[in-house]
LUMMAR-703660 format. One record per residue (C-alpha): residue in one letter; x negated, z negated, y negated. Coordinates in pm, whole numbers, padded with zeros to 5 digits, always signed. Each point is the difference from the previous one (the first is absolute). Example, Ala and Ser with C-alpha at 12.3 -4.5 7.8 and 13.67 -1.06 7.14 Angstrom:
% residues 2
A-01230-00780+00450S-00137+00066-00344
This chain:
% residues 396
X-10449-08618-11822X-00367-00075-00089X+00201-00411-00044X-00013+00013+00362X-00341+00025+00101X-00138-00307+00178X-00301+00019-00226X+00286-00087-00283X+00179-00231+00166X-00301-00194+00080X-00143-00007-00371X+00378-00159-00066X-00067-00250+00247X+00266+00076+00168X-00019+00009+00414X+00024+00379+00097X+00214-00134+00325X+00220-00177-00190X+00096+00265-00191X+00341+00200+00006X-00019+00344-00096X+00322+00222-00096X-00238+00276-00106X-00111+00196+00292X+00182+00296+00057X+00007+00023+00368X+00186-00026+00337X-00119-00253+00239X+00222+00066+00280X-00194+00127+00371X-00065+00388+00039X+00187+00087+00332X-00160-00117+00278X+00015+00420+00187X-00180+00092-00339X-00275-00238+00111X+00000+00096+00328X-00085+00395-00066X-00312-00143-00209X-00085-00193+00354X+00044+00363+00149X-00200+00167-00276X-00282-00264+00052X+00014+00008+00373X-00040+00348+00055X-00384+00139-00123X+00111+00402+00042X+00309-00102-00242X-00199-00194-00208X-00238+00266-00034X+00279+00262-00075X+00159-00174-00279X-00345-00065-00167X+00047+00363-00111X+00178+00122-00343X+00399+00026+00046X+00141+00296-00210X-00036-00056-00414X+00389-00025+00026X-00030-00265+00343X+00085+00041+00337X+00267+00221+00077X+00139-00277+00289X+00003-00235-00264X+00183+00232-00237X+00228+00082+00240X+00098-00368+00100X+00016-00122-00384X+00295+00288-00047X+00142-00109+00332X+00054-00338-00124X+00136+00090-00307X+00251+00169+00151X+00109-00234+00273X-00007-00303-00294X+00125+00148-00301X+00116+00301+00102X-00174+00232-00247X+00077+00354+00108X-00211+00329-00055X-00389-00170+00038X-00241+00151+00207X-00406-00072+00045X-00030+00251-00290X+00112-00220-00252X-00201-00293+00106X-00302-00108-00050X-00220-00292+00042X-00257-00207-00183X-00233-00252-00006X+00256-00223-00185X+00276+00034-00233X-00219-00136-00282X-00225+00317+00072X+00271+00219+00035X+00173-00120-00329X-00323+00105-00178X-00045+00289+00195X+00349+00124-00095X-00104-00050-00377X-00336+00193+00000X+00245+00309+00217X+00316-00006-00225X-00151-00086-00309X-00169+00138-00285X-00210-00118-00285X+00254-00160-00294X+00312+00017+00254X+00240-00251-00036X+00095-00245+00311X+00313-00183-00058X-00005-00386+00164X+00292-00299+00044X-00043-00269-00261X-00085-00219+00185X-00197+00187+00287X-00240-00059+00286X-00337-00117-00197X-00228+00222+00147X+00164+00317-00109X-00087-00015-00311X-00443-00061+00046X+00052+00275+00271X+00135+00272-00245X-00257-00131-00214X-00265+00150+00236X+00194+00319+00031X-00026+00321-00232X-00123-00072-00382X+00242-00099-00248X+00294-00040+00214X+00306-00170-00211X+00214-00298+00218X+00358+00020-00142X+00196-00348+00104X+00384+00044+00131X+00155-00331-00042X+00174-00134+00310X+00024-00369-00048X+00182-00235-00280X-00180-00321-00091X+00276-00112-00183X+00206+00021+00312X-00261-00061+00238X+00183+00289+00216X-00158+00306+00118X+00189+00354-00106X+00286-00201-00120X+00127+00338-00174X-00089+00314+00222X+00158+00218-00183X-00269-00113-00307X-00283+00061+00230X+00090+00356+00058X+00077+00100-00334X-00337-00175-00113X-00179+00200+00271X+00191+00337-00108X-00118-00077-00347X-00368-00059+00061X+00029+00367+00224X+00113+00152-00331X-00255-00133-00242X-00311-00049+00179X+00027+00234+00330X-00145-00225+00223X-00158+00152+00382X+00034-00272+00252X+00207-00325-00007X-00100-00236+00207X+00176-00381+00106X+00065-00181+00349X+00324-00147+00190X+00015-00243+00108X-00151-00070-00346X-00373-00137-00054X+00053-00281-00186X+00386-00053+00023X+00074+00093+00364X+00324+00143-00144X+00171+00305+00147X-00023+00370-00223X+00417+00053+00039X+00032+00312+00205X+00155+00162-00349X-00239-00047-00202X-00267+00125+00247X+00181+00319+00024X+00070+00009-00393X-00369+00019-00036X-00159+00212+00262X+00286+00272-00088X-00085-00023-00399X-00367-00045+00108X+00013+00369+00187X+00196+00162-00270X-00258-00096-00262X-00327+00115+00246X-00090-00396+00079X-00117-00146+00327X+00185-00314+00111X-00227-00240+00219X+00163-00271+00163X-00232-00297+00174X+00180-00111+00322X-00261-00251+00058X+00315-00276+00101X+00237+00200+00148X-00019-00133+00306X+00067-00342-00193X+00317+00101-00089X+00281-00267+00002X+00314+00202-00095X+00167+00164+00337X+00067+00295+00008X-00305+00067-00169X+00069+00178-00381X+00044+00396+00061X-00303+00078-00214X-00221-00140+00312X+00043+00344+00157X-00003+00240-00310X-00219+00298+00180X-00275+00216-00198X+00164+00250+00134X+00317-00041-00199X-00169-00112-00306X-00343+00254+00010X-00137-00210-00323X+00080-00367+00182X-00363-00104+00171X+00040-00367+00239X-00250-00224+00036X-00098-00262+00280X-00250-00261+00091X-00077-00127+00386X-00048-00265-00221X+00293-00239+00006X+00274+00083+00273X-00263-00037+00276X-00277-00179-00118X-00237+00276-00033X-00159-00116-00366X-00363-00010+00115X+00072+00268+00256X+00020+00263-00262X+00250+00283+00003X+00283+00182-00182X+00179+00264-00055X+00189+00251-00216X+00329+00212+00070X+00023+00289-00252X+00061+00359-00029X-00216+00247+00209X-00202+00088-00334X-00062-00357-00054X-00158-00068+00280X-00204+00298-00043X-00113-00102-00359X-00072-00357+00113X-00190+00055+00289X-00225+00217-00225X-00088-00291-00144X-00019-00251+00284X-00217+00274+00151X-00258-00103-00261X+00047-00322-00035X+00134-00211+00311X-00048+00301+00214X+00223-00156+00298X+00172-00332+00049X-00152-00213+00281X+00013+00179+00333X+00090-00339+00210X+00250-00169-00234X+00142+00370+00012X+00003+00027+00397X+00095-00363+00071X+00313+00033-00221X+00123+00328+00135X+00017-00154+00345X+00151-00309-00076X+00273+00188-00219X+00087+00243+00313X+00045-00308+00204X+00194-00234-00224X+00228+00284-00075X+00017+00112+00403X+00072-00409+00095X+00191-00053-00363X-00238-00294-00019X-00092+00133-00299X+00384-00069-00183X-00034-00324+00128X-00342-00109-00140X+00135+00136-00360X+00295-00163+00028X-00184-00354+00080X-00276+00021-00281X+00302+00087-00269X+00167-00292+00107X-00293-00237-00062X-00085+00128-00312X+00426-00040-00092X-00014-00315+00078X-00276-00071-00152X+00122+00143-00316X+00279-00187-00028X-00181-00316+00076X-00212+00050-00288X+00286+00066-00212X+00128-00355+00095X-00247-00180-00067X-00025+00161-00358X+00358-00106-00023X-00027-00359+00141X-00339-00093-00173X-00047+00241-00338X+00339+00069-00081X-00133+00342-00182X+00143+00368+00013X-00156+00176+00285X+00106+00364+00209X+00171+00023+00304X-00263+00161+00239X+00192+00350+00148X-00328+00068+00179X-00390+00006-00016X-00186-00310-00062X+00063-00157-00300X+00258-00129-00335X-00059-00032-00308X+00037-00345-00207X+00103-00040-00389X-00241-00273-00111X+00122-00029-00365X-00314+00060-00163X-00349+00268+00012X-00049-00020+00425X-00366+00055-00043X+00024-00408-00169X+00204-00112+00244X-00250+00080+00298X-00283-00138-00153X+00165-00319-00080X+00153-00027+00329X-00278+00059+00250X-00258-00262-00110X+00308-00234+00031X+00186+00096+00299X-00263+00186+00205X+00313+00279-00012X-00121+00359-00097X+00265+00258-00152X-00088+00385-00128X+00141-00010-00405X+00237+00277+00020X-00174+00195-00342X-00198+00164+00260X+00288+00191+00078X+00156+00103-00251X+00056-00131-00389X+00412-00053+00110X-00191-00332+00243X-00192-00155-00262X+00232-00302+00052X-00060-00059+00360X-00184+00010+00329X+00005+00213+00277X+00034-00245+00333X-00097+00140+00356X+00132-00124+00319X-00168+00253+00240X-00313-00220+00065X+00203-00303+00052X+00265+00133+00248X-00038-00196+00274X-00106-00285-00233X+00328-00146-00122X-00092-00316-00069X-00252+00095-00191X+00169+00188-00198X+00242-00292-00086X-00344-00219-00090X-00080+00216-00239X+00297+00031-00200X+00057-00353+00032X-00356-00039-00164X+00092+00201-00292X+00326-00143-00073X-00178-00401+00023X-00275+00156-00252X+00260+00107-00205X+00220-00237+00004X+00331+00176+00166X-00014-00167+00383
């Protein structure tokens, strides 16, 4: 990422605005314009403002709680939540590391995706001493396909449960890099072997509501309170624009949430009492009007299309093997040789940054990961910079 500061891009005298990025990873679609509006209220009112300068509750405000279970229910139809099993953050990075420190002791084993969301890994390296990250492949180079054998995932996971006794596995769907889709039997294959063996499954829903497959898989609404050892994870970040507005949120068993507000207590102490209040009452609303199906249903869309515009254009002017996005933000992009060469020989030529895909995961070595989010209403953009590539490269 460090490739795209301006300070580098400068020193490569290249023009910073003429640059194309497919690096960022995040959404530039609007926040709902209600969700601005109870800001406006927050703002306007000095005895509110006043109130919600005081702490929330370590676990967050009970309205907000309330609301976040409410929508899960009316969108995915989890059953069996209440406020109990929920509680917020200051973020879902916090709350990833947060979960760590709670669940995990020194010389544990975590078990990750090869390849996997690149922050996991320097996060559990600021966890407990000596902790041991186990990788679970999920993705064939060779292939280029994501779990093109499900049945060899499981059995690989069943075998790592047997030999090393791992406490907490931990991956994302829609997938962070791939944007592929965990198949609903596999998900279950795990979380049930998982519990039998004493491990915690964490799932990071930070694109479900960038889901392209309808009906959405099944695994969307697998409850805590089913699966006591399943914990779910979720960021403000990306389905409503919220990534400087800070704020997340776990779903877990009651003694969980007990253990990991422990920690927060000492640490984050409470999420941010505005962010908290503001989203509560736009939630109530947009559920009340179903505004709120509607605004999900129009950000997915853009981010779809998007998606599969970027896949054209890697068809039309690259010609390489790439994924087909089922959600999230991004694909992934065999390159044919080491990705980390092919960035740094593209960008001083192109002005067109990638992220090399060994950040990821040893299985992406080959490739890039590309990201579409901050580019969705860009289109044309996103066409310029492929079509960059492909002249430097000689394939347009």
């Amino acid at each position: 990422m460090k490739l795209a500061d301006r300070r580098n891009i400068v020193a490569m005298g290249l023009d910073p605005d003429d640059v194309i990025s497919f690096a960022g990873g995040w959404v530039a679609h609007e926040a709902p314009a209600a969700l601005r509006e109870e800001y406006a209220k927050v703002a306007a009112d000095p005895a509110l403002f006043h109130e919600l300068g005081a702490y929330s509750p370590t676990r967050g405000l009970p309205r907000l709680r309330q609301a976040l279970v409410g929508v899960d229910r009316l969108v995915y139809g989890t059953e069996g939540l209440g406020e109990e099993h929920v509680l917020v953050g200051g973020s879902s990075t916090q709350l990833t590391h947060t979960l760590f420190t709670a669940l995990l002791d020194p010389g544990d084993r975590v078990v990750l995706f090869d390849p996997s969301y690149a922050n996991y890994g320097p996060q559990l390296d600021l966890g407990p001493a000596g902790l041991e990250i186990l990788w679970l492949p999920v993705f064939d180079p060779d292939a280029w396909a994501y779990m093109p054998d499900p049945t060899a995932v499981v059995r690989a996971f069943e075998q790592i449960l047997e030999e090393h006794a791992p406490r907490l596995l931990l991956f994302s769907s829609p997938d962070n890099p791939t944007s592929r889709l965990i198949p609903d039997d596999v998900f279950f294959d795990l979380v049930r072997l998982a519990a039998d063996a004493g491990c915690f499954v964490v799932v990071d829903f930070a694109y479900r509501a960038q889901c392209f497959v309808d009906p959405v898989p099944d695994h969307f609404s697998a409850s805590p309170v089913r699966y006591p050892n399943l914990i779910r994870l979720h960021s403000n970040s990306k389905w409503c624009r919220g990534l400087g507005r800070r704020l997340g949120w776990i779903e877990a068993a009651p003694e969980v949430v007990e253990a990991v507000e422990v920690v927060q207590q000492s640490t984050a102490l409470c999420p941010d009492t505005v962010h908290q209040h503001a989203l509560a009452a736009y939630l109530e609303s947009a559920m009340e009007d179903e505004s709120l199906a509607r605004y999900q249903r129009e950000t997915r869309d853009a981010y779809l299309h998007a998606g599969r515009h970027t896949v054209a254009c890697i068809d039309r002017h690259l010609g390489m093997r790439r994924l087909e996005p089922q959600g999230g933000l991004y694909t992934v992009m065999d390159v044919g040789r080491d990705g980390d060469d092919f960035v740094r020989e593209v960008l001083p030529k192109t002005g067109v940054i990638f992220v090399p895909g060994s950040g990821f995961g040893r299985s992406l070595a080959g490739g890039v990961r590309i990201s579409y989010g901050p580019l969705v209403h860009e289109p044309d953009r996103i066409e310029e910079g492929f079509r960059r590539v492909g002249e430097a490269l000689g394939r347009s």
